[in-house]
C-alpha atoms as a printed R data frame, in Angstrom:
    type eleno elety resid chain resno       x      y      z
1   ATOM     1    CA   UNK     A     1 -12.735  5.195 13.771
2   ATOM     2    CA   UNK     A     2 -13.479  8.234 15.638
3   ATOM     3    CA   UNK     A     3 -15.629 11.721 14.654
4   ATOM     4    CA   UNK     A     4 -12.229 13.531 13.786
5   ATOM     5    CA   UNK     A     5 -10.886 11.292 11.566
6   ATOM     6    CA   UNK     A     6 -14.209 10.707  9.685
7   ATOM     7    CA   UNK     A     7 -15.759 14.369  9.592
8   ATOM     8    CA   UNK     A     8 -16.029 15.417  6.122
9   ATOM     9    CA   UNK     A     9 -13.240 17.627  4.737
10  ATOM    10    CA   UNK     A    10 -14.373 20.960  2.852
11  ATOM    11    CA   UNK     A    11 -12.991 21.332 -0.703
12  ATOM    12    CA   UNK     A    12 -11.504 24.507  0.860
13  ATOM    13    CA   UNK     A    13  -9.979 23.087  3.869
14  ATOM    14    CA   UNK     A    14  -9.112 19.909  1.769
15  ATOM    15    CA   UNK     A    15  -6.708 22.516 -0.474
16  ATOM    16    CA   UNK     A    16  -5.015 23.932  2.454
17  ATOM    17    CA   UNK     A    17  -4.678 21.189  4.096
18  ATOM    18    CA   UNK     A    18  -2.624 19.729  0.713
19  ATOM    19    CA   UNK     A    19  -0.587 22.933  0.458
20  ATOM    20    CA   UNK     A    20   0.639 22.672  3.870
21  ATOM    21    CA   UNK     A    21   1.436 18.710  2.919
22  ATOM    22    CA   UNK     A    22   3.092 20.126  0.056
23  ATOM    23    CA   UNK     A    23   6.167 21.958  2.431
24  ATOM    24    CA   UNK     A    24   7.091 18.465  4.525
25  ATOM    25    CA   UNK     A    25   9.670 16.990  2.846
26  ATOM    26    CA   UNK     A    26   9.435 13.756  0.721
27  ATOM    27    CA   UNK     A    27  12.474 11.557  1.749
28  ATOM    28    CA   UNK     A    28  12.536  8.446 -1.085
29  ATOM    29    CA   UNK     A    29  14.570  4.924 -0.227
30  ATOM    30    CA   UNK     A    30  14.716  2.397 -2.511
31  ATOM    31    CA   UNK     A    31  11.325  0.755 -1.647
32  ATOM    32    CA   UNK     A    32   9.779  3.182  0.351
33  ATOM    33    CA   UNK     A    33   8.435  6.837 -0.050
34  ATOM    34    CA   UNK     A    34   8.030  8.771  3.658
35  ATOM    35    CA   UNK     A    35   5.797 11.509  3.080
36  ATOM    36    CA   UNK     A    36   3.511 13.753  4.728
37  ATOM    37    CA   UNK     A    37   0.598 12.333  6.713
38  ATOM    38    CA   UNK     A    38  -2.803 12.676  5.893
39  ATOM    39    CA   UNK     A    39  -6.077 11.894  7.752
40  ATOM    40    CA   UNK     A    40  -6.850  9.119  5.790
41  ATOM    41    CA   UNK     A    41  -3.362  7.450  7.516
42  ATOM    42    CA   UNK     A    42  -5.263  7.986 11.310
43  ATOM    43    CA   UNK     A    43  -6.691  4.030 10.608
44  ATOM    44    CA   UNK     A    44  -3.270  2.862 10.093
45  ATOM    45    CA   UNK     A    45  -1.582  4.783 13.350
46  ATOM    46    CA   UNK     A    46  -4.368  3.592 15.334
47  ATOM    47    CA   UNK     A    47  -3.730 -0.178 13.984
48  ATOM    48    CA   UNK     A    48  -0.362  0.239 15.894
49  ATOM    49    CA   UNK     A    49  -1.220  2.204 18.716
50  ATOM    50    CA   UNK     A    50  -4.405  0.604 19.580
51  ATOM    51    CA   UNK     A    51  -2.896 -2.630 19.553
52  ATOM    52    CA   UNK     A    52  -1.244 -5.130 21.313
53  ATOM    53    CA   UNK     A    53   1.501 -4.018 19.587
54  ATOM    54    CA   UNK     A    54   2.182 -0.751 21.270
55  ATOM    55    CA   UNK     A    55   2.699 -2.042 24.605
56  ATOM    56    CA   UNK     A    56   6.089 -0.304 24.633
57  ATOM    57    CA   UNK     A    57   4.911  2.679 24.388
58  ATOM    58    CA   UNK     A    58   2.486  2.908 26.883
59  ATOM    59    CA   UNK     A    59  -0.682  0.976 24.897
60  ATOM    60    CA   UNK     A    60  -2.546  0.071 24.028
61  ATOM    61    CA   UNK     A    61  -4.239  3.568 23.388
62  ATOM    62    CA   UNK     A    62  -8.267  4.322 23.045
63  ATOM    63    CA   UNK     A    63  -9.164  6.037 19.730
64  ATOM    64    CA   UNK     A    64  -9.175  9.128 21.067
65  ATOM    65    CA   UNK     A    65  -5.526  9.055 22.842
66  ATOM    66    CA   UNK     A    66  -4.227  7.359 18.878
67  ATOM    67    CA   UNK     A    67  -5.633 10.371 17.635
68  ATOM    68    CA   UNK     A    68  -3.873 13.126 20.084
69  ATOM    69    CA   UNK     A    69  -1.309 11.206 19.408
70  ATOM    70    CA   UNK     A    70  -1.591 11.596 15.626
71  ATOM    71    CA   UNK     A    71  -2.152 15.104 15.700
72  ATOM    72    CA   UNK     A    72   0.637 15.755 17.964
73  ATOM    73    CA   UNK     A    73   2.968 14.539 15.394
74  ATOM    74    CA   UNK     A    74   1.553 15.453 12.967
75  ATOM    75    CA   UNK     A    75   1.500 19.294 14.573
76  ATOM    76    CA   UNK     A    76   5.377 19.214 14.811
77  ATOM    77    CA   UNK     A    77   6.114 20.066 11.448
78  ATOM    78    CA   UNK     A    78   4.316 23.349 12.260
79  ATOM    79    CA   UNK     A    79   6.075 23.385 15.522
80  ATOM    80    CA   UNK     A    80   9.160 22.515 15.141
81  ATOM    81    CA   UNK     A    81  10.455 22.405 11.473
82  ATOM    82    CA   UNK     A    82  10.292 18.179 11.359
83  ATOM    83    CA   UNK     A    83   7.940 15.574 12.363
84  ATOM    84    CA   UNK     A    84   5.703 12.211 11.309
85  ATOM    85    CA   UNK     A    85   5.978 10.922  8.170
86  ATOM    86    CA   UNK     A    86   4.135  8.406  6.824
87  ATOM    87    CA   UNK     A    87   5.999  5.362  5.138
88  ATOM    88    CA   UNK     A    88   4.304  4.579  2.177
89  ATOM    89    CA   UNK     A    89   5.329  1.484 -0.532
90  ATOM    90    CA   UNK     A    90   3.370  1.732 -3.489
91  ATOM    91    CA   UNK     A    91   0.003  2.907 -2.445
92  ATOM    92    CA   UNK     A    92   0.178  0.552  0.541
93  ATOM    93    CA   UNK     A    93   1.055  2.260  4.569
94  ATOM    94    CA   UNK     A    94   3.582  0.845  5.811
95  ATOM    95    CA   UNK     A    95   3.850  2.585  9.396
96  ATOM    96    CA   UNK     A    96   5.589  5.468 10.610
97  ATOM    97    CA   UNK     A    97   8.717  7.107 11.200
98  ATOM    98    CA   UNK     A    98   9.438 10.404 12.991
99  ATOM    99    CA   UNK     A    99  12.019 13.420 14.091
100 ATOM   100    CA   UNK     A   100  10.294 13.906 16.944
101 ATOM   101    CA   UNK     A   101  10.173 16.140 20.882
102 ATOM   102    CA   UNK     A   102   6.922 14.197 23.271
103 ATOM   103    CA   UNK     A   103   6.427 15.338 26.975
104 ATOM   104    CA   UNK     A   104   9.454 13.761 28.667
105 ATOM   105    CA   UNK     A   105  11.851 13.796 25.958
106 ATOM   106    CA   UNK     A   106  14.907 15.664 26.779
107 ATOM   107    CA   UNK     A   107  16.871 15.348 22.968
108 ATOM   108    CA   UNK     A   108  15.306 15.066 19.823
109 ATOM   109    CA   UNK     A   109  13.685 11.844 18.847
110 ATOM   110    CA   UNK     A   110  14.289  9.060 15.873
111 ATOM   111    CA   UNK     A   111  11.468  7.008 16.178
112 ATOM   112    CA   UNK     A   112   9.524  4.217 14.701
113 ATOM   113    CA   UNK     A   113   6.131  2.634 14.368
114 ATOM   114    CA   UNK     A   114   5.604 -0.483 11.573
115 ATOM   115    CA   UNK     A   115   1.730 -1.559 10.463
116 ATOM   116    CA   UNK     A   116   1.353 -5.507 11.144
117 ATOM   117    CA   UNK     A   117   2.831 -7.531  8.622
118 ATOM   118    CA   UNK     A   118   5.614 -4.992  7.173
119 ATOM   119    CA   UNK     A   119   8.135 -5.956  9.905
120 ATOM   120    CA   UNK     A   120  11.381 -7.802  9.110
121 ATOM   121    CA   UNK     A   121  11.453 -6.775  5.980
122 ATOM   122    CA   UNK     A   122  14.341 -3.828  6.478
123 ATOM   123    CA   UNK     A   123  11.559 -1.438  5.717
124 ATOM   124    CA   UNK     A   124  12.092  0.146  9.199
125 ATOM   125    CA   UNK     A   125  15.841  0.219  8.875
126 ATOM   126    CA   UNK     A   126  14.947  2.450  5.532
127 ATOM   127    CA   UNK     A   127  13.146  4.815  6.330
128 ATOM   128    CA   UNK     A   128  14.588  5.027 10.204
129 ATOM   129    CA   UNK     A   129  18.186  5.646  8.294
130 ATOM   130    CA   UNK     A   130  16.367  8.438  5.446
131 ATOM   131    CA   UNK     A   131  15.073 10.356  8.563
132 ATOM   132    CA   UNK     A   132  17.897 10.238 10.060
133 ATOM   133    CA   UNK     A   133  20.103 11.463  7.904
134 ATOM   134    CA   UNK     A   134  17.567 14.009  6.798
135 ATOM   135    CA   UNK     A   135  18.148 15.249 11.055
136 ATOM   136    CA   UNK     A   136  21.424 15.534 10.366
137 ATOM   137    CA   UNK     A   137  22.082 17.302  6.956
138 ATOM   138    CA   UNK     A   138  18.776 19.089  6.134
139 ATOM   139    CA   UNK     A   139  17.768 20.069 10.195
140 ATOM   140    CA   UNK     A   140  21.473 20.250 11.482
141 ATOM   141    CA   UNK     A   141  20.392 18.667 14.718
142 ATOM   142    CA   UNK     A   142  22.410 18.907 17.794
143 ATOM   143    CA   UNK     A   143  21.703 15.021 18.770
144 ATOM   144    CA   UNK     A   144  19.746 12.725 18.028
145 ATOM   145    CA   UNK     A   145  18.508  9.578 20.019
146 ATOM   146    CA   UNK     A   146  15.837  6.578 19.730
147 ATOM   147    CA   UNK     A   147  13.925  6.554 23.333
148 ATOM   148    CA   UNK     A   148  13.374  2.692 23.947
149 ATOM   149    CA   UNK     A   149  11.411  0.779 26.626
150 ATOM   150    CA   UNK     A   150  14.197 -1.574 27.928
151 ATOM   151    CA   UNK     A   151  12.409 -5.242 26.393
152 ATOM   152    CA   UNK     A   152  11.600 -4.078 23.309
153 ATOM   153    CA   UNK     A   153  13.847 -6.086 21.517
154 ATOM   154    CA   UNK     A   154  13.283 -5.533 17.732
155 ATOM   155    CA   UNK     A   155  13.585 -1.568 18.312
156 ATOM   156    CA   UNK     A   156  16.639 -2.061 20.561
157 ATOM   157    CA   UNK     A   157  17.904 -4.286 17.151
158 ATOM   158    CA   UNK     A   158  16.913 -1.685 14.767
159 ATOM   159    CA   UNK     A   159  18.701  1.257 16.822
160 ATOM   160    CA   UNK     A   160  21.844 -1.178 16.930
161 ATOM   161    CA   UNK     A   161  21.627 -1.324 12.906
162 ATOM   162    CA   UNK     A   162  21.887  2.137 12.710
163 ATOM   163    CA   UNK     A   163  24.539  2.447 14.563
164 ATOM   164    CA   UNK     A   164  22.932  3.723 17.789
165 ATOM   165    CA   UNK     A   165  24.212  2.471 21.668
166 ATOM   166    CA   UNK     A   166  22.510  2.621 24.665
167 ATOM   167    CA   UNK     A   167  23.190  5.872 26.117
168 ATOM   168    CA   UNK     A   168  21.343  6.091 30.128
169 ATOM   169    CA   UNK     A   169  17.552  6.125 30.758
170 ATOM   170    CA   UNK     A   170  15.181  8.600 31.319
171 ATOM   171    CA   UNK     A   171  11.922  8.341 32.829
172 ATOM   172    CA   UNK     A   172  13.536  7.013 36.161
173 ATOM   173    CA   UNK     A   173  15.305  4.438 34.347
174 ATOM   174    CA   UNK     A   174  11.604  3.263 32.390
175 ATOM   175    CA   UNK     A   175  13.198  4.309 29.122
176 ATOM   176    CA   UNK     A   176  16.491  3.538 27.628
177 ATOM   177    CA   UNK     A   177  18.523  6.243 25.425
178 ATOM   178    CA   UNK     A   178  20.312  5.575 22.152
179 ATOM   179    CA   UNK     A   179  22.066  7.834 21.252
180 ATOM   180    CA   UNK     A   180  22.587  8.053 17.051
181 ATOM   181    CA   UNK     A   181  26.173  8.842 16.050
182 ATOM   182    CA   UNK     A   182  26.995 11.104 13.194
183 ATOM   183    CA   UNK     A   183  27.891  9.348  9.970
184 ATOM   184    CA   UNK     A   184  26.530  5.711 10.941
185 ATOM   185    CA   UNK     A   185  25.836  3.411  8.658
């Protein structure tokens, strides 16, 4: 873990800090709560990220670059009106899911990120399909797409569940589009 993520947290600070957790949404599924992130989630995110596992996106990523990239999304929701959420099942962290704008992005962003052993259990699908709906009722979003390195086979499956098609690249043709139809499944 790195110095951010482990610097103690004033009983001050710690109260803002939940008030402005208090104003992201809390989207429910049947087995899964997405909520706001917290600092104690950074270990999870950086489980992903600083893996093997996030060789799609460009990792695996140093503590320090898992933890721009934490506070990035996490900064959104000030931002922007929508970001990260944390998907949570019972008290257990699950992964990730996000509404989303990163450097290079040219529509909003549906995107996921799963924790090592939660996959292929539809948890993704969940929480992917609660965040998106929440773009398109709650946010009124314009568009909406999944950016997706051509390869990555379970995202390009997921995106196809929810009703998504590939859409042209980005990136130089690096990164597919899927584009994310109103009123998909």
């Amino acid at each position: 873990m790195i110095a951010p993520a482990t610097i103690p947290v004033t009983s001050p600070a710690a109260a803002r800090a939940r008030a402005l957790e208090s104003v992201v949404p809390v989207l429910r599924t049947a087995r899964c709560t997405l909520r706001a992130p917290r600092l104690a989630d950074f270990g999870a995110l950086h489980s992903i990220t600083g893996s093997d596992r996030a060789v799609f996106e460009g990792g695996p990523f140093t503590p320090a670059q898992s933890w721009a990239d934490f506070c990035g999304m996490t900064a959104t929701w000030l931002l922007r009106g929508h970001g990260m959420w944390t998907i949570e099942t019972g008290s257990d962290v699950a992964g990730f899911v996000l509404i989303g704008t990163e450097p290079g992005d040219e529509e909003h962003e549906l995107g996921w990120l799963l924790c090592d052993g939660h996959e292929g259990r539809g948890l993704a699908f969940e929480a992917a399909k609660a965040a998106r709906d929440h773009a398109w009722s709650a946010l009124a979003l314009p568009s909406l797409v999944s950016y997706i390195a051509p390869g990555n086979t379970r995202s390009e499956a997921l995106a196809r569940r929810l009703g998504a098609a590939p859409d042209g690249t980005i990136l130089d043709g690096r990164i597919t589009v899927w584009r994310h139809p109103r009123g998909a499944a």
